[in-house]
C-alpha positions, 0 to 999 in steps of 0.5 A: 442485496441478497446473493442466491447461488445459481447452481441451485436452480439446477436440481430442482424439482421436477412437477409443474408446480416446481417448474413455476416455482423454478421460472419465478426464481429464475426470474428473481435471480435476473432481476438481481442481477439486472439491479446489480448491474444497473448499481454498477453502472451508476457507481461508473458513471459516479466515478467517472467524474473527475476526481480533482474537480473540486477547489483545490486545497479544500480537501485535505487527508485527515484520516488514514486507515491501515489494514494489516491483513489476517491475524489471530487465528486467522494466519493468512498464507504460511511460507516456510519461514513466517506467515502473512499475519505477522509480516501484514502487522510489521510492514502495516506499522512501519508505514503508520509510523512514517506517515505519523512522523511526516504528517503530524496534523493526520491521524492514522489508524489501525484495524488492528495494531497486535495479533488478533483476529478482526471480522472483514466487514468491522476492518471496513467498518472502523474506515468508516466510523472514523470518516477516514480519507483513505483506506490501505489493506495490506497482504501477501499473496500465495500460490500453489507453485513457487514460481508466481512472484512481485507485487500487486494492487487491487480496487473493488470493482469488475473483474471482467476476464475472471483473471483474478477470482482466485485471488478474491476467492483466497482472501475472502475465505476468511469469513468462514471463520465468522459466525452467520457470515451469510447474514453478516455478508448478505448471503455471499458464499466465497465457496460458490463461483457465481455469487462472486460473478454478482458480487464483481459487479459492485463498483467502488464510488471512489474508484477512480481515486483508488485506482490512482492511488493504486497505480501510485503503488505499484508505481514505487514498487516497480520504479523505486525498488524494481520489484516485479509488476503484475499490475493493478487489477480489479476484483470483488473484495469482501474487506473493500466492498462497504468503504465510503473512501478511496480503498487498495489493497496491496499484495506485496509478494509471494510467501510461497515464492523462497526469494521473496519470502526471505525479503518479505522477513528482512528488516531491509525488505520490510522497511522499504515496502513501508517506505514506497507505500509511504511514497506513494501516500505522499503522491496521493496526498498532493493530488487530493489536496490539490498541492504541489505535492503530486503530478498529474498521472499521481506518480510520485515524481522522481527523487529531487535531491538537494542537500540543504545543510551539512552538520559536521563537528558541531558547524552546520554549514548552508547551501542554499540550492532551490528546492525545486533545483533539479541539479543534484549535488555530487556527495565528496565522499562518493568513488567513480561510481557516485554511489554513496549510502547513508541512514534515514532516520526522520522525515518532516513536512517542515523543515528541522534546525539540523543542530546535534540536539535535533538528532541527539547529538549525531555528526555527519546530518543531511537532508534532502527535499522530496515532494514538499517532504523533508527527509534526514539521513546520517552517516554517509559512506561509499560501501554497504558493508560500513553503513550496516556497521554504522546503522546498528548503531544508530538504530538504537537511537533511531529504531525506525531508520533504515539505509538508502542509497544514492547515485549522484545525489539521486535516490536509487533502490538500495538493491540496484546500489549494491549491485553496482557497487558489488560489480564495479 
């Protein structure tokens, strides 16, 4: 479908002649947009079946394609202390490392892995030659004010109120750095408002498993880490538009916002953005596999918290618990408040022997279980202060471990420990 910009029919000629050639235009253009609308009638319809209807366990995630937004020439959105593409490329690759580590059996892949620029339409391209079962765009939004902040998660489809064109309009800007982007694009000009009203009424096939996914997201963000929720939305993506799976993308925050952009640049804030996109892959994967793994609205149900084994002085001691034995343990070393932190530094979907030459030789391991997903941490200490020392040098060894927290034997967000721990 080519996209004819509607303000043209404005200033047309003025003779008969013209005005047939203006009726015959004006009727070619209803047309289209009748057509379009039918498209994404059907593409509801289609989406409307339910997404776990097949036998469970005959899907599986094979593929996940990450998409670090921007890069190159192309910056993205600029702060003042960093631009979109370089924190797209950081948070994208940590997320690929960890769901690499977990899940070895599924290939990750990236549409770029460095700083250059990648055309929208070769990012949706490389999802698709690849057969990819998930596709995982990753920005940061901006505004005009400094005041907008949180995140958000879209999916290709109708934007009916207009709310979010602006946010459309933004990324798809980036194809005025291609060349005959009109040919590549089908005449879609991001500079004219109504190709993107035509353009709105593509609706992804895989939406409803997008929007799960989607509010899998903003689930953690918003949950896990307290960050502030605007929602899960629609709007027309050029970047989403041709993917043949399930396709978000996320904006993690404001760059334009000073807060969130000194978080969006710290390790801490990086890793735990990888880590609840990582949370909610590991929802979305139990839904699609039809395991155990998943609950039924696919958010990633709460922290289950079991230490399994204790390594201490070379001796490893069992504890026995159930894994699906919602009681959590009380840590020895936690004070009154049962906050304790500790260094997470590998995570499996099979259980590791937690012996010293596992964890090159580090006392003080633990685990604990989290939907299926084995999750080993160092170190444990009552104040945040000692684990940051401890950390820098375990991240030597480990240069993808990050600290988490944990109240009662439940994982809480890093922030809101520090914060009690802080004001106790």
């Amino acid at each position: 479908m080519k996209f004819i910009p509607l303000y043209n029919l404005q200033n047309l000629g003025k003779t008969n002649e013209k005005n047939v050639s203006i009726s015959k235009t004006d009727m070619f253009m209803k047309q289209k947009i009748f057509v379009a609308f039918l498209i994404a009638v059907v593409l509801v319809c289609i989406s409307a079946i339910p997404v776990f209807s097949q036998t469970p366990g005959k899907m599986k995630v094979k593929t996940v394609v990450i998409d670090p937004g921007h890069g190159g020439s192309d910056p993205g959105a600029v702060g003042k202390i960093s631009k979109e593409k370089d924190l797209t490329l950081a948070i994208s690759l940590k997320l690929g490392k960890m769901i690499e580590k977990a899940y070895p059996d599924v290939k990750v892949i990236y549409t770029r892995s460095d700083d250059r620029f990648v055309e929208l339409y070769k990012r949706a391209e490389i999802a698709n030659k690849n057969n990819a079962d998930l596709f995982i765009c990753v920005h940061i939004n901006a505004s005009t004010s400094t005041s907008p902040y949180g995140a958000e998660t879209f999916v290709m489809g109708i934007d009916k109120t207009g709310a979010n064109l602006q946010v459309a309009k933004l990324e798809n800007s980036v194809i005025l750095k291609e060349e005959n982007y009109l040919d590549k694009y089908e005449g879609f000009d991001p500079n004219d408002p109504e190709t993107h009203i035509v353009f709105s009424l593509y609706q992804n096939a895989n939406l409803n498993q997008s929007l799960l996914f989607a509010q899998g997201l903003q689930d953690e963000f918003v949950k896990k880490l307290k960050r502030h929720d605007r929602g899960v939305k629609q709007a027309g993506f050029l970047v989403l538009w041709k993917t043949t799976m399930p396709s978000v993308l996320v904006e993690l925050g404001f760059i334009s916002n000073v807060e969130e952009e000194k978080y969006l640049n710290t390790t801490a804030g990086q890793d735990e953005l990888a880590n609840a996109m990582f949370e909610a892959f590991i929802g979305f994967k139990g839904h699609y596999e039809g395991s155990d793994s998943g609950t039924g609205n696919n958010t990633v149900k709460p922290e289950n918290v079991v230490v399994t084994e204790t390594v201490t002085n070379n001796v490893t001691n069992n504890q026995t618990n159930s894994a699906d034995n919602s009681a959590s343990t009380n840590s020895a070393n936690a004070d009154e408040s049962g906050i304790v932190f500790k260094i997470q530094v590998k995570t499996s979907s099979k259980k590791i022997e937690i012996i010293p030459e596992n964890f090159k030789s580090y006392q003080n391991v633990d685990v604990y279980l989290q939907d299926g997903v084995y999750k080993y941490t160092i170190g444990e200490e009552q104040t945040f202060e000692k684990i940051a020392e401890l950390h820098k040098k375990v991240k030597i060894d480990f240069e993808d471990s990050f600290i988490i927290a944990f109240k009662n034997g439940i994982r809480i967000p890093l922030n809101q420990a520090k914060s009690e721990v802080k004001n106790k």
